[in-house]
C-alpha positions in Angstrom: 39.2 342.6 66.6 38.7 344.5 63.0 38.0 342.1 60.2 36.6 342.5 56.8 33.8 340.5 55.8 33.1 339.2 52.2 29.3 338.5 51.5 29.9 336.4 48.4 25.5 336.9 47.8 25.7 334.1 51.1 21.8 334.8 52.7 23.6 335.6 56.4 20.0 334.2 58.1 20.3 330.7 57.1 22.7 328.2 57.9 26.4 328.6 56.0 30.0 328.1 55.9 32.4 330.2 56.5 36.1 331.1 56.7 38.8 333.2 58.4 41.9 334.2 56.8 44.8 336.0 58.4 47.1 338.0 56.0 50.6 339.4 57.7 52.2 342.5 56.6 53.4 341.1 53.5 50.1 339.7 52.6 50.8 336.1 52.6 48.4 334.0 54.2 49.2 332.9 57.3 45.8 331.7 59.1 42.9 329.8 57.7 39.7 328.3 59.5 36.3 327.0 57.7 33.7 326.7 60.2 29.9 326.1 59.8 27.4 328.0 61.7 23.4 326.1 61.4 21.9 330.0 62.8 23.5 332.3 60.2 26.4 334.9 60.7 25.4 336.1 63.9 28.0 333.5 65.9 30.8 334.1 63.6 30.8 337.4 63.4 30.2 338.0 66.9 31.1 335.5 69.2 34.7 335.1 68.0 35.1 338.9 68.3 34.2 338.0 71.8 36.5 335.3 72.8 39.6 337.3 71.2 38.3 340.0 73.1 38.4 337.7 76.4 42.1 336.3 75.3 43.5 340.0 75.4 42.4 340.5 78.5 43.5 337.0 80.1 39.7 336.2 80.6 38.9 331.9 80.5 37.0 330.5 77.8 34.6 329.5 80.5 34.2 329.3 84.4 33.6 325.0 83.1 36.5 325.5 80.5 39.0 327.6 81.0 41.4 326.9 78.5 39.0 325.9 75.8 40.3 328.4 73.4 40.7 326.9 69.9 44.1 327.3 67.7 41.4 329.9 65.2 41.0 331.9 69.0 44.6 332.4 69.4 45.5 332.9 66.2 43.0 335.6 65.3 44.6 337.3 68.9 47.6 337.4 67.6 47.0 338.9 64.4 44.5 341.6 66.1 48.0 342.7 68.3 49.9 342.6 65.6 47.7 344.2 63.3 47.2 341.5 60.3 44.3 341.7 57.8 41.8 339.6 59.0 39.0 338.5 56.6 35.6 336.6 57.2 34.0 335.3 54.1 31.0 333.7 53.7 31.4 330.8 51.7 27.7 329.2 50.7 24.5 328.3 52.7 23.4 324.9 53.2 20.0 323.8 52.5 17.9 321.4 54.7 18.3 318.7 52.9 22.0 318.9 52.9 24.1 317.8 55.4 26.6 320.7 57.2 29.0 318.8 58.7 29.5 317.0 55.4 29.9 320.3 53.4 32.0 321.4 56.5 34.7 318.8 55.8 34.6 318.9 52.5 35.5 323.0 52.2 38.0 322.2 55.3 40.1 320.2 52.7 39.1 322.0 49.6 40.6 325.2 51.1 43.5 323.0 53.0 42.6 324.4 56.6 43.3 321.0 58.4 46.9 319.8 58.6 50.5 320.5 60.8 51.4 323.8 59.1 51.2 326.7 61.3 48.6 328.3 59.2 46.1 325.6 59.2 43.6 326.2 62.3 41.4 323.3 61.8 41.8 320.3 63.8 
């Protein structure tokens, strides 16, 4: 999986948000996931490389979980075989005295990630 990655001056070793988009062939946006990751960049940027990698080669999620793949998962597969501009973009860190999973939600709906559309991979 190739995918850009925007900075936006986000300190990659502390805890932050972040956010996939998937762009098709005509540049409209047709994937996007805000996520939250307490350890810094390291699990975005690597371990959903990983479990695309694993879905194109029909690998389970896990021995445990086998189909735990998310809808971001499958999604981001797709667009890797087709060949869509994929784009991960750090979108602020959180402090200690804020809470993640409140910032999480709160950038889910800002950037309108959550819903039934086809495009919208949280939830």
């Amino acid at each position: 999986m190739e995918f850009q990655t925007l900075n936006n001056k986000v300190n990659e070793g502390k805890a932050l948000i972040y956010m996939w988009e998937i762009h098709g062939e005509d540049g409209a946006l047709t994937g996007c996931y805000v996520g939250k990751a307490k350890g810094g960049s390291k699990r975005p940027k690597r371990h959903y490389k990983r479990n695309v990698r694993r879905l194109l080669q029909n690998q389970p999620y896990r021995k445990s979980n086998p189909e735990g793949y998310r809808k971001v998962h499958r999604a981001l597969t797709e667009a890797t075989r087709c060949g869509h501009r994929i784009t991960l973009s750090f979108l602020c860190n959180i402090s200690e005295s804020e809470n993640i999973n409140d910032i999480e939600q709160q950038l889910i709906k800002e950037h309108d990630c959550q819903g039934n559309e086809s495009w919208q991979l949280n939830g």
